[in-house]
Backbone as CSV, one residue per row, in Angstrom:
resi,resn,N_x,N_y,N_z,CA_x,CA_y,CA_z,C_x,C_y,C_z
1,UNK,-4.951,9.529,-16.271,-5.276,10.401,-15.171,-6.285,9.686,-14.280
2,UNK,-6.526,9.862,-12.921,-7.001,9.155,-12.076,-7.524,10.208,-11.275
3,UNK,-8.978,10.224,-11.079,-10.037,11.133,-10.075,-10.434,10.985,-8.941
4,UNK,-10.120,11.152,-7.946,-10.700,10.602,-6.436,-12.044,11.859,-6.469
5,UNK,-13.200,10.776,-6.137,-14.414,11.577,-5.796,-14.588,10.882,-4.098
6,UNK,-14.812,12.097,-3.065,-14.980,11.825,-2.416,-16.700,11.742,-1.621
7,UNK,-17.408,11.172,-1.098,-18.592,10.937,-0.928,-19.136,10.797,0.773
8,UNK,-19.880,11.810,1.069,-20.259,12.107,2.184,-21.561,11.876,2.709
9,UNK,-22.252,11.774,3.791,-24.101,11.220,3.690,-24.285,12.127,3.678
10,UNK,-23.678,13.612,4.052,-24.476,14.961,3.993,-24.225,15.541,2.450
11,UNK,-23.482,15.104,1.895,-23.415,15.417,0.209,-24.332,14.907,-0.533
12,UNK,-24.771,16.540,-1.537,-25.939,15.657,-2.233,-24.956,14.864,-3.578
13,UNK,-24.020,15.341,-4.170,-23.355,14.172,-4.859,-21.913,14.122,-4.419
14,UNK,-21.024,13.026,-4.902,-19.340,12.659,-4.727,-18.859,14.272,-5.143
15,UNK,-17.905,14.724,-4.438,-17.052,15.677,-4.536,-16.018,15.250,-5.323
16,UNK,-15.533,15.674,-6.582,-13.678,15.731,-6.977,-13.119,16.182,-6.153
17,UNK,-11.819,15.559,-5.637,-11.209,15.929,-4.296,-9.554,16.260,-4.884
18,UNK,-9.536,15.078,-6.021,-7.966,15.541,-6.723,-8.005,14.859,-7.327
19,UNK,-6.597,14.900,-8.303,-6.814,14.507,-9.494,-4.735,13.884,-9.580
20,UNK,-4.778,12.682,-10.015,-3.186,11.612,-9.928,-2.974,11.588,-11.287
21,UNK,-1.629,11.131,-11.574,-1.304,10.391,-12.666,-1.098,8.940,-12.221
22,UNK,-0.763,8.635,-11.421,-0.631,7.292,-11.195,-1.601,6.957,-9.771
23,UNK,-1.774,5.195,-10.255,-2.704,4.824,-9.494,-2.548,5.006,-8.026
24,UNK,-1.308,4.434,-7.392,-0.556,4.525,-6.370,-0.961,5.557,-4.871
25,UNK,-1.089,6.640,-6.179,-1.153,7.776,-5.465,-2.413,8.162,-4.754
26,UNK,-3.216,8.000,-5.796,-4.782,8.171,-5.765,-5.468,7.433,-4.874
27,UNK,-4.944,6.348,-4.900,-5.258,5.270,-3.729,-4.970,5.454,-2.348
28,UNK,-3.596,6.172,-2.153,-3.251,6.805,-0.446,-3.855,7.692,-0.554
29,UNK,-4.282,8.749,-1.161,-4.744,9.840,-0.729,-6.366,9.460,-0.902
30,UNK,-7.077,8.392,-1.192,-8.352,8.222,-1.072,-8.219,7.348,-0.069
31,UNK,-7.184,6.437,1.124,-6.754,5.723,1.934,-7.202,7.000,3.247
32,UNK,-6.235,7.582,2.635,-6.191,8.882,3.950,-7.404,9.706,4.307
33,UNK,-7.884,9.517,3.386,-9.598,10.690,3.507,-9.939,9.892,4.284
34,UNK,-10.270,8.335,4.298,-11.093,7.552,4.774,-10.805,7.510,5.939
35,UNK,-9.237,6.961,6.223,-8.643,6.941,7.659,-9.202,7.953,8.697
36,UNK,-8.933,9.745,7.672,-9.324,10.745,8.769,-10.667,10.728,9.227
37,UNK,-11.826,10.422,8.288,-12.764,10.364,8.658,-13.974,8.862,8.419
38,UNK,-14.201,8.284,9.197,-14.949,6.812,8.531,-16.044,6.712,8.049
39,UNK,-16.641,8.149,8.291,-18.049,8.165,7.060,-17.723,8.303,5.866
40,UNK,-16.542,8.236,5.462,-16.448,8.978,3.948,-16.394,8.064,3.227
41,UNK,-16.489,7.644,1.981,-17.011,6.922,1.179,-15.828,7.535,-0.616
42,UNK,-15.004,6.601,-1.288,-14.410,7.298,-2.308,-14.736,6.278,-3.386
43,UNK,-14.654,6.817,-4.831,-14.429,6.248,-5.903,-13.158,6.896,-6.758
44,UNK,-12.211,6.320,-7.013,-11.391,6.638,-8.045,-11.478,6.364,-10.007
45,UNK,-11.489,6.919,-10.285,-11.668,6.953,-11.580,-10.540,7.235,-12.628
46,UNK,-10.778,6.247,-13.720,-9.428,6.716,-14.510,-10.126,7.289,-16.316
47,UNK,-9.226,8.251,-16.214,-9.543,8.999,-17.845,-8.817,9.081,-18.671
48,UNK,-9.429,9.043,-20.105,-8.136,8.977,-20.968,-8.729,10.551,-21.764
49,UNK,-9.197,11.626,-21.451,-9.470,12.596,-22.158,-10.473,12.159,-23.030
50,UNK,-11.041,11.536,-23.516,-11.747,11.517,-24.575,-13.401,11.451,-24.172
51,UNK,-14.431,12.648,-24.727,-15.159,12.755,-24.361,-16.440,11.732,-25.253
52,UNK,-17.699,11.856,-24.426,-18.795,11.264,-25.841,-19.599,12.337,-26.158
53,UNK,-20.646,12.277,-26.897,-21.142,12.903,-27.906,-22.052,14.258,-27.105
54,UNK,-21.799,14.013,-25.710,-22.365,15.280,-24.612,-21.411,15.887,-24.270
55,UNK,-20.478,16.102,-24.760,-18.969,16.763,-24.327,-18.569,16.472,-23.008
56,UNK,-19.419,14.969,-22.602,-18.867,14.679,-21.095,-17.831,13.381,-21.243
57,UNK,-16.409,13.998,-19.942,-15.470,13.198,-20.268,-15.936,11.183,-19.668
58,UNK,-15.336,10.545,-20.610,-15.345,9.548,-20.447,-14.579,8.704,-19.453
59,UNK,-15.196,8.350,-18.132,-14.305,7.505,-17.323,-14.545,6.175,-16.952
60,UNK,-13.784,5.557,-16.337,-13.829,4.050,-15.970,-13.784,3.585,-14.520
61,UNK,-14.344,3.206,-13.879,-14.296,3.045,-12.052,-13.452,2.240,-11.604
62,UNK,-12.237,2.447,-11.321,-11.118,1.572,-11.195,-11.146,0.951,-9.377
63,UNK,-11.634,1.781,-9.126,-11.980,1.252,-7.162,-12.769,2.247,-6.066
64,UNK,-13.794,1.395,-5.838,-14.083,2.314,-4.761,-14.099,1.438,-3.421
65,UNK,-14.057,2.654,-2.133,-14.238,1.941,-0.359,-14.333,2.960,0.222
């Protein structure tokens, strides 16, 4: 699974904006946020469900721009 957080200067943190199964996807639609607007700022993230010992899920930063 793959997380687009999207990131704004008036945000106090990255927004979850949606959520892919494939990379592909996650990438145009974090392409397109940016396009519409050029302050915006994304990280995509990928998860495999498995949490750590804070019941927070575990992810990996596969790209951000």
């Amino acid at each position: 699974m793959y997380q687009v957080y999207i990131d704004k200067p008036s945000y106090f943190e990255p927004d979850m904006a949606a959520e892919f199964k494939d990379l592909e996807s996650a990438e145009a639609f974090a392409e397109k946020q940016k396009a519409e607007d050029s302050e915006v700022s994304y990280t995509i993230e990928e998860t495999n469900g498995c949490v750590n010992s804070y019941g927070e899920q575990i992810t990996t930063v596969v790209k951000r721009g």
